[in-house]
N, C-alpha and C positions, 0 to 999 in steps of 0.2 A: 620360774625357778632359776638361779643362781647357778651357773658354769663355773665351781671353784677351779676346777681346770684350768678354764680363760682367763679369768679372773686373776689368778696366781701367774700365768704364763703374760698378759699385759701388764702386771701391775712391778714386777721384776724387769721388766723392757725398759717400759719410761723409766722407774729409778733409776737403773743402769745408765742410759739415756744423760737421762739428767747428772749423773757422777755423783750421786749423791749414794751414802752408806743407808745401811736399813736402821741404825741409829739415827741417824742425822735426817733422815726420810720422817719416821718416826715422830722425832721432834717436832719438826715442821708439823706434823697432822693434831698431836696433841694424844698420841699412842705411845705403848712402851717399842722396843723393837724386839720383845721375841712374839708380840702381835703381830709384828708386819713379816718376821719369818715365818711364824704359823702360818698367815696369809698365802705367801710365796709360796708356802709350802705344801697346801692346801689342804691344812690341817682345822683353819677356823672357820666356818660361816661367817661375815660380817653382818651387823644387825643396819639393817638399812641406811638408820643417819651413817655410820662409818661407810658403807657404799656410796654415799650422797657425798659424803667429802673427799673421799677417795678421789672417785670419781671426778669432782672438779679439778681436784689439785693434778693430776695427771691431761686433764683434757679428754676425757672418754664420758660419753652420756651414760648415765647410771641404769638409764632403762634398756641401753645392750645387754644386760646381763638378766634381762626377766624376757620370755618367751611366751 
């Protein structure tokens, strides 16, 4: 199962991190950015491939987030 918690609480880190906006974040992923707020926000479920890419782009194993 999926820690949207965690999830939202890492995936706003590295952006920030990185200096990059949740548009511009977004962009890069091939998302809108009130998907990556939803995210942050921990409003959405990601459907696995968006975990899987997520995931890379930030540097975080995708399988942290299943228990």
């Amino acid at each position: 199962m999926i820690d949207l918690n965690e999830l939202a609480r890492m995936l706003k880190k590295k952006r920030r991190e990185s200096g990059l906006s949740q548009e511009d974040f977004a962009e890069k992923l091939g998302f809108t950015g009130s998907y990556i707020s939803r995210l942050e926000n921990g409003k959405v479920s990601p459907t696995f491939k968006s975990l899987v890419q997520i995931s890379e782009h930030i540097g975080i194993k995708a399988k942290l987030f299943f228990g």
